[in-house]
C-alpha positions in Angstrom: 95.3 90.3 89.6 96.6 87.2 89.0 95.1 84.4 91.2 97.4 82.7 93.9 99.1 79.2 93.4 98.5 76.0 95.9 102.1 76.8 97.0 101.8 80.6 97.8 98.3 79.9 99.8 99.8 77.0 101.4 102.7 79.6 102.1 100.6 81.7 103.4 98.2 79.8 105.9 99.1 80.3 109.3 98.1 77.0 110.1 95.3 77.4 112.5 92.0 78.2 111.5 89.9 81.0 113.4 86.4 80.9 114.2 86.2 78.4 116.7 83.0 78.8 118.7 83.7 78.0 122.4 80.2 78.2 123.7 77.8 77.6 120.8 78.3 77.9 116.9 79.4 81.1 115.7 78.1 80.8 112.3 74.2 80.2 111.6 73.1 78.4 108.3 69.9 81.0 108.3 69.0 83.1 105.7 70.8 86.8 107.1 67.9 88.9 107.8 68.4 92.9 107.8 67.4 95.3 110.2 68.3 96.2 114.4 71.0 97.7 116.1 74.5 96.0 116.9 75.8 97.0 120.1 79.3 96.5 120.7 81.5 96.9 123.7 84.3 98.9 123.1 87.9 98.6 125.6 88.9 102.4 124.2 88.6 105.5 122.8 90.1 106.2 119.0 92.9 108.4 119.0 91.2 109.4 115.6 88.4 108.6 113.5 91.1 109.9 110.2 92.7 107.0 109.0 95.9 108.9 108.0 96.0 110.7 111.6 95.8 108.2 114.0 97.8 106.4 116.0 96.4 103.7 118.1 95.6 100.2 116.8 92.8 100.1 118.8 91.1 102.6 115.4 90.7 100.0 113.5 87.9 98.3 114.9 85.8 102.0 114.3 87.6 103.3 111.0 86.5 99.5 109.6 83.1 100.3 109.8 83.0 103.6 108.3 86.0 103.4 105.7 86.4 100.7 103.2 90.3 99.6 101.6 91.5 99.5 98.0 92.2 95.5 99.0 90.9 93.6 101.8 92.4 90.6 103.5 90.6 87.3 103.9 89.8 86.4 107.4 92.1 82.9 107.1 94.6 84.1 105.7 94.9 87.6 104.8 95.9 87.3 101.6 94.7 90.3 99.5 91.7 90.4 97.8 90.1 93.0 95.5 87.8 95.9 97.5 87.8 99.0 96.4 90.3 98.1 93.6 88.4 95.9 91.5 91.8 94.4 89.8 96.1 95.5 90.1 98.7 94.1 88.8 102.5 94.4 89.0 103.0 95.3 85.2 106.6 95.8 85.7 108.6 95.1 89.2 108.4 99.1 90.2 104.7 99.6 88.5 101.9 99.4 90.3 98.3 99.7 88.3 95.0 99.8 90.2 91.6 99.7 88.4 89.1 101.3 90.6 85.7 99.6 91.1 83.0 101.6 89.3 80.1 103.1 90.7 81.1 103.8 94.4 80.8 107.3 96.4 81.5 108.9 99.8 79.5 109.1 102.1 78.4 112.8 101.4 77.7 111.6 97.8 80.6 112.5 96.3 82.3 109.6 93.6 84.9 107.6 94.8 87.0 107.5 91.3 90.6 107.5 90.2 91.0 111.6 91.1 89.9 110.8 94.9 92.1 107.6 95.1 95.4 109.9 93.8 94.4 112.4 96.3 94.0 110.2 99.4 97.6 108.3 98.5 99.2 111.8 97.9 98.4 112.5 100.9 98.6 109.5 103.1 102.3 109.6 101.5 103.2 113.1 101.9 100.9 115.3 104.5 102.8 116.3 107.5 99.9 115.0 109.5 100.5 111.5 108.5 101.1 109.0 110.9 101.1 106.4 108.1 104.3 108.0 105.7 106.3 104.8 106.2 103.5 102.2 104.3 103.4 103.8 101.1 107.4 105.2 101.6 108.3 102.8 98.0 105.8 105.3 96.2 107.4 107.9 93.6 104.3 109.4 91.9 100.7 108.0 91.4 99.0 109.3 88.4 95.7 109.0 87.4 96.0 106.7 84.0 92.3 106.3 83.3 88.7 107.7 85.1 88.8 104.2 87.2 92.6 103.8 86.9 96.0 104.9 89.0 99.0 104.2 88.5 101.9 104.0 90.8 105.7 104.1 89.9 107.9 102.9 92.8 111.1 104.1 94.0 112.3 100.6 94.8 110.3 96.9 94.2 107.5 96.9 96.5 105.6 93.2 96.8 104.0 94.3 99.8 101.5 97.0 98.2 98.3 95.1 97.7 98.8 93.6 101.7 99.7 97.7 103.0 96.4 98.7 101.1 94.2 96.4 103.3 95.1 98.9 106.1 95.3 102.4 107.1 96.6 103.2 103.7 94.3 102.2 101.5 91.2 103.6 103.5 89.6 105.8 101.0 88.4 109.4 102.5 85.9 112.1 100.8 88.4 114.7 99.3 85.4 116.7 99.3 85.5 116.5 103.3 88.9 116.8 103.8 89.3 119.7 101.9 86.6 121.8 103.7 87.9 120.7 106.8 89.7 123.4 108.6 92.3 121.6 110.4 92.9 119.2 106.8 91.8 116.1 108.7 88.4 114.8 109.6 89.3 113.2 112.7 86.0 114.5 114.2 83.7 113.9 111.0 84.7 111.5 109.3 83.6 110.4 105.9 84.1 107.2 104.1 82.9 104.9 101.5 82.4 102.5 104.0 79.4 99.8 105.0 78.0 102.7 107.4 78.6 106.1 107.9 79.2 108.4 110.8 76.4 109.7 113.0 78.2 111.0 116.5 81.2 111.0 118.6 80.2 111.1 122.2 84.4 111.7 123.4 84.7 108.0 125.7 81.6 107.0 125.8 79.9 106.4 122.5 80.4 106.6 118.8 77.5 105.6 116.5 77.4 104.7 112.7 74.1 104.1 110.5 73.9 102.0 107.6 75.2 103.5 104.3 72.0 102.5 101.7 74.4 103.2 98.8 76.7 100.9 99.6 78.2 99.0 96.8 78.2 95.5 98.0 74.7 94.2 97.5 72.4 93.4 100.4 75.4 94.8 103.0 75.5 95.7 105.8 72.4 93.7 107.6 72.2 95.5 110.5 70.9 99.6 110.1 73.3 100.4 112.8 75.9 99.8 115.3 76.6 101.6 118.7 80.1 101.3 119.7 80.2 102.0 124.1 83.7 102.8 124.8 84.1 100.7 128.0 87.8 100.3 129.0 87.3 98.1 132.3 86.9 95.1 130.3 85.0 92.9 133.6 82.8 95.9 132.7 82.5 95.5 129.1 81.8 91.6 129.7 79.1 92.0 132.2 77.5 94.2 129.5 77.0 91.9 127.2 75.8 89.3 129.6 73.2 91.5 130.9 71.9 92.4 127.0 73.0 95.9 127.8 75.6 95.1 124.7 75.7 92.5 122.2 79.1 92.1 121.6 82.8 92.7 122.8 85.9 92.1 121.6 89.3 91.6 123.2 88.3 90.4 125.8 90.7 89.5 128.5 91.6 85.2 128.9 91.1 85.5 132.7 86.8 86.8 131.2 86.5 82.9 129.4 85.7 80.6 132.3 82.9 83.3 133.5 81.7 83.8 130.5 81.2 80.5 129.3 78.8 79.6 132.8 76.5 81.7 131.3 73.8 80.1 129.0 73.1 83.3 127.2 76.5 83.9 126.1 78.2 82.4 122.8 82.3 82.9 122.6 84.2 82.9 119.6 88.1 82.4 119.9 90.8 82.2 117.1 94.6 82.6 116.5 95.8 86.1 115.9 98.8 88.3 115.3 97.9 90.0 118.9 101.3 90.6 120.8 101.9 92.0 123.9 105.3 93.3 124.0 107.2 96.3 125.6 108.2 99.2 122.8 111.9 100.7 123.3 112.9 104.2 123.0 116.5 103.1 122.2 117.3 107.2 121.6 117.5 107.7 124.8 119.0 106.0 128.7 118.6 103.7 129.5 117.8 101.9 126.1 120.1 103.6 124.3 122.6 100.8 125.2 122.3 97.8 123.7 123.6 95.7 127.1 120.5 97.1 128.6 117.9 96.1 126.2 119.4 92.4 126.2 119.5 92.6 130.0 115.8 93.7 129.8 114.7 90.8 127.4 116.7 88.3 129.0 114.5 88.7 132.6 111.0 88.6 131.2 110.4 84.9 131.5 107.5 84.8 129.0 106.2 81.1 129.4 105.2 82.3 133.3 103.9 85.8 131.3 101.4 83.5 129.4 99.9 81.4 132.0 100.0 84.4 134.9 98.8 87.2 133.0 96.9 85.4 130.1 95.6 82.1 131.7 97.0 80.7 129.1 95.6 81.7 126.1 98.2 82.8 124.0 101.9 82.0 122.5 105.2 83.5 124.3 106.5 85.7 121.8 110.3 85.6 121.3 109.8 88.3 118.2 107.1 90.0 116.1 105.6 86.5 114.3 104.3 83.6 116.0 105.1 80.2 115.4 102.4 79.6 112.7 103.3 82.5 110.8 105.1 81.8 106.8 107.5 83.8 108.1 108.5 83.0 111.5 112.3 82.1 111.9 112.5 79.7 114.7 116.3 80.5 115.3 115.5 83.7 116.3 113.7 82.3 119.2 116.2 81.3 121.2 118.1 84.3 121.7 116.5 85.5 124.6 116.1 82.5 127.3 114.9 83.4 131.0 118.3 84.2 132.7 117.7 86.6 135.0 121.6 86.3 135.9 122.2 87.1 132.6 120.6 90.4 133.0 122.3 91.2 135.9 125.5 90.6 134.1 124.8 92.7 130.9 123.5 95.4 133.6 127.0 95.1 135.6 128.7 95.8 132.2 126.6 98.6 131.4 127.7 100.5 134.8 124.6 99.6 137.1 125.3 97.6 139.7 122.7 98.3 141.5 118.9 98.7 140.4 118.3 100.3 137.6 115.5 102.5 137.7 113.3 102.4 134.3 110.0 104.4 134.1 107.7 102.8 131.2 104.0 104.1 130.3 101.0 102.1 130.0 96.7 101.7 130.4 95.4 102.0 133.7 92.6 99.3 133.5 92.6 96.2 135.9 94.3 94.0 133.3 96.9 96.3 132.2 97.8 97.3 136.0 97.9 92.8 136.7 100.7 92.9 133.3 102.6 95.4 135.0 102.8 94.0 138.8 103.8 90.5 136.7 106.9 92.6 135.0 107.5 94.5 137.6 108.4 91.4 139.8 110.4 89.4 137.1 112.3 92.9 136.4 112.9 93.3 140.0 114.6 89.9 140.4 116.9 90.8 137.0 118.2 94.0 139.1 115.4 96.8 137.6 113.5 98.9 139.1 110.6 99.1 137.0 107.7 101.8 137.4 104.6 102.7 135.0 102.9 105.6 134.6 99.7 104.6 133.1 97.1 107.1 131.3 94.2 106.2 129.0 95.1 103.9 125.7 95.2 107.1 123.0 96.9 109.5 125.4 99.7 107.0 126.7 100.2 106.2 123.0 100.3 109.6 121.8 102.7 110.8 124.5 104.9 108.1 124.0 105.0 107.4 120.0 104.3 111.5 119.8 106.5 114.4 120.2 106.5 114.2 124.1 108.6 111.3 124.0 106.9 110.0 127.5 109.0 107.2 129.4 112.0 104.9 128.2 109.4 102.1 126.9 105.7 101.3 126.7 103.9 98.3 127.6 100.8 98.1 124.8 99.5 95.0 122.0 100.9 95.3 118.4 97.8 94.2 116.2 99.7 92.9 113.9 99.3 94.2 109.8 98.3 92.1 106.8 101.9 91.8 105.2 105.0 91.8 108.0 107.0 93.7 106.1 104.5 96.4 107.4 105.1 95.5 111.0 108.7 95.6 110.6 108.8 98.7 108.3 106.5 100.6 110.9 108.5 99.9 114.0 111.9 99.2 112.8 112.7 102.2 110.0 114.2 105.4 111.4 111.2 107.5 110.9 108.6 105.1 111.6 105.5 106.3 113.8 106.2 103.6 115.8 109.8 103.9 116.3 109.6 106.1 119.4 112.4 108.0 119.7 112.7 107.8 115.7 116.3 106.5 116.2 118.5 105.1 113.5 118.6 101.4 112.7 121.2 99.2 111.2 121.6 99.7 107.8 121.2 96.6 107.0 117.9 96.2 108.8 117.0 98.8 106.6 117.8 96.9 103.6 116.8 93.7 104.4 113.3 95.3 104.9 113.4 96.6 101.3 114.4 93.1 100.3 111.2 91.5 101.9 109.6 93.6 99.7 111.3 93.4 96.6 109.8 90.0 95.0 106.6 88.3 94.8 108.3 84.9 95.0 107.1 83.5 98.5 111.1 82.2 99.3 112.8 85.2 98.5 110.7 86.9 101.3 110.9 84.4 103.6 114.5 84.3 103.6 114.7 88.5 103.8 112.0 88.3 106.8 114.9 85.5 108.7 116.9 87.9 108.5 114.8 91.0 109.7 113.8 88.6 112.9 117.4 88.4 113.9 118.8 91.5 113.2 115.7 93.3 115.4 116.0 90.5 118.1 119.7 90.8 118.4 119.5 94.4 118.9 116.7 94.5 121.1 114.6 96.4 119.7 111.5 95.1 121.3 110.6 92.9 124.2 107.9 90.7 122.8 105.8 89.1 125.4 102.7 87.0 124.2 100.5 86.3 121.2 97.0 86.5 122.5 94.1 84.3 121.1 91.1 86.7 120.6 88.1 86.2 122.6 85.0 87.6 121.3 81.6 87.5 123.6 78.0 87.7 122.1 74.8 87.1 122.5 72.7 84.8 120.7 71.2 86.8 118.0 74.6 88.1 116.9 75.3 86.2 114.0 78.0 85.3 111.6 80.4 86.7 113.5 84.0 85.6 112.2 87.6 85.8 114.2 90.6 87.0 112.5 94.0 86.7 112.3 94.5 90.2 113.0 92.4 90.1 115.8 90.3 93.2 114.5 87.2 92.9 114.4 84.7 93.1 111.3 81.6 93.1 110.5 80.9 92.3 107.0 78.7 89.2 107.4 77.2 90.1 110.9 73.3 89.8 111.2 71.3 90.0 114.1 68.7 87.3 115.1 65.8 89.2 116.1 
């Protein structure tokens, strides 16, 4: 791996650092000490604790602790960096070669070398229980080359690899387990190479992980264990932690900052992230399956009110899938969609409804979920929709509408955003993407100029692929993009080391607990 110029990291800042400590510093200069328990609240349930099988973005902050990545991201910028893969290198435009760090096992003591690596691509690629197909879809073969060493041909030019194994794909899972799994998936036990390793699933309440004592960075993880409480009434979830019944939560709701920070116990931690709120489209079906109705929709969400109503605000009104700080972010694209209400009406009119439109959309049922909706609800009304939502918990509403039920035109959830954007684009945006509800056809050249943001390693070439992905999803409506939110992380005192990041998904590599 070769190391990355001044221009490509200047490229690749977002311009905003995270870790700003709003109540007190977030990082101590004491030496980290190991031992106690983290306790963490948690605002949902995992859809799965199988990397390849889940669907919710939510997992990540639970298959992070129990599953480490052939690359990481750094926290600033998330540029890749070597984890599991010690080195890679591009050594020709549709080869891929990883060296595999030596040395590391599974959880259940099995070695993590080039065989399990094959296997777990192989399968993230191909298994018909992968929601993840669509990251690694540029991947023709991947042989093992050496004992520590895989190699991957490509079908096309794929830049984006070492960013894509940073996430879902490139969690690493016991072939061992998975093969003496009955259903092929070990959603309910997993096992990882991660920091810790699984110890119980208590379905919505609780899941607890233990330190792994083989891990393979030295003196990691501090802490012996961590006790996720799944608490989806976030006031709930904040009043935890102020009361010591929790040390931490995360994603914690803007409206939670003034409260929190009149209490002298309480340290906050806020930074810039790829967080967006925005409404998904089932365009394969009515009403969304004409484009005059997906403009109408995006032009009566009048985002600027969105952020300070809904998100007191802390956040960025998002005209597309990249905020403003992004390397990528095309700020043409963001004014194609002005409030214009009249507009709406218009477009609506020419679509054949004249009078309000009714559209059913699915969403989460907690308190600040239910405040998003009665905000849309009103600005749709005034455009000439009749908006409703059926809400259900976060991993059943998303498996019912990203699933094979197909629930509701539309869903209102966050997009946590993904190391390299061509992953965003790629996951929502393809014609069999997970995330592509109704798993409807796209423009060709969408299509392409996805490919083409992945087909160089020079930093231009992609911004100028990525304009034109912006444009083309924004001027078919693909997606009504609401706000970036600014995480907000809560803890107490002794939590320490804490970082934000951009992806607003929390880790807890450095974390060490004050006793």
């Amino acid at each position: 791996m070769t190391g990355t110029t001044r221009r490509e990291l200047m490229a690749l800042m977002t311009g905003a650092a995270a870790g700003v400590a709003l109540g007190g510093p977030a990082f101590a200069q004491a030496t980290p000490k190991r031992g106690g328990i983290l306790r963490i609240s948690a605002p949902a349930n995992p859809s799965s604790l199988d990397p390849a099988t889940g669907g919710a973005g939510s997992d990540h902050a639970f298959l992070f602790t129990m599953y480490d990545t052939l690359t990481e991201w750094e926290f600033e910028t998330l540029k890749p960096r070597p984890g599991l893969a010690e080195s890679w290198k591009f050594s020709d435009p549709t080869t891929f070669v990883m060296n595999i760090r030596a040395g590391v096992t599974f959880h259940d003591g099995t070695p993590l070398d080039a065989e399990a690596v094959k296997f777990n691509l192989d399968r993230n690629r191909s298994d018909p229980k992968s929601n993840i197909k669509a990251d690694l879809a540029a991947v023709e073969s991947v042989d093992v080359t050496g004992p520590m060493q895989v190699t991957l041909k490509l079908k096309n030019p794929d830049a984006a690899l070492p960013g894509i194994l940073s996430d879902r794909a490139g969690m690493m899972v016991s072939p061992s387990a998975l093969k003496a799994s009955a259903d092929g998936n070990v959603t309910r036990k997993p096992v990882g190479a991660g920091a810790y390793s699984f110890v119980s699933w208590a379905d919505g309440e609780k899941i607890v992980v233990k330190r792994n004592e083989k891990y393979w960075k030295p003196n990691r993880p501090y802490p012996d264990g961590i006790e996720m409480s799944i608490i989806p009434e976030l006031a709930t979830g904040a009043r935890s932690v102020t009361a010591g019944q929790n040390d931490l939560m995360y994603q914690l709701p803007p409206r939670q900052k003034a409260i929190l920070e009149r209490s002298g116990n309480i340290k906050l931690a806020n930074g810039p992230t790829l967080y967006v709120f925005q409404i998904f489209l089932n365009w394969a079906k009515p009403p969304f399956d004409d484009i005059r109705v997906r403009k109408a929709f995006n032009f009566a969400i009048d985002r600027e009110a969105f952020v300070k109503a809904a998100l007191a605000g802390l956040a960025e009104p998002a005209y597309m899938n990249l905020p403003k700080a992004h390397w990528a972010y095309d700020a043409s694209v963001a004014g194609l969609y002005p409030y214009n209400p009249d507009m709406s009406k218009k477009l609506l009119a020419e679509a054949g409804h004249k009078d309000a439109l009714p559209i059913e959309l699915v969403s989460y049922p907690d308190q600040d979920s239910v405040q998003r909706q009665e905000i849309l609800i009103e600005m749709f009304r005034k455009a000439g929709m009749n908006v409703q939502f059926k809400n259900a918990p976060i991993a059943e509403a998303s498996a019912a509408f990203f699933g094979a039920e197909k629930r509701g035109s539309g869903i209102l959830a966050a997009w946590t955003g993904r190391p390299d954007p061509s992953l965003t684009y790629s996951l929502m945006f393809t014609k069999d993407a997970y995330y592509n509800g109704g798993r409807a056809p796209v423009p060709a050249e969408l299509e392409a100029a996805i490919r083409e943001s992945r087909a160089s390693e020079d930093i231009e070439l992609r911004r100028k692929a990525f304009a034109t992905v912006q444009r083309l999803v924004m001027e078919n409506a693909f997606v009504a993009p609401l706000a970036f939110q600014f995480e907000l992380v809560a803890m107490n005192k002794k939590v320490q080391r804490y970082r934000p990041n951009l992806l607003g998904k929390p880790k807890y590599d450095d974390v060490w607990l004050e006793s």
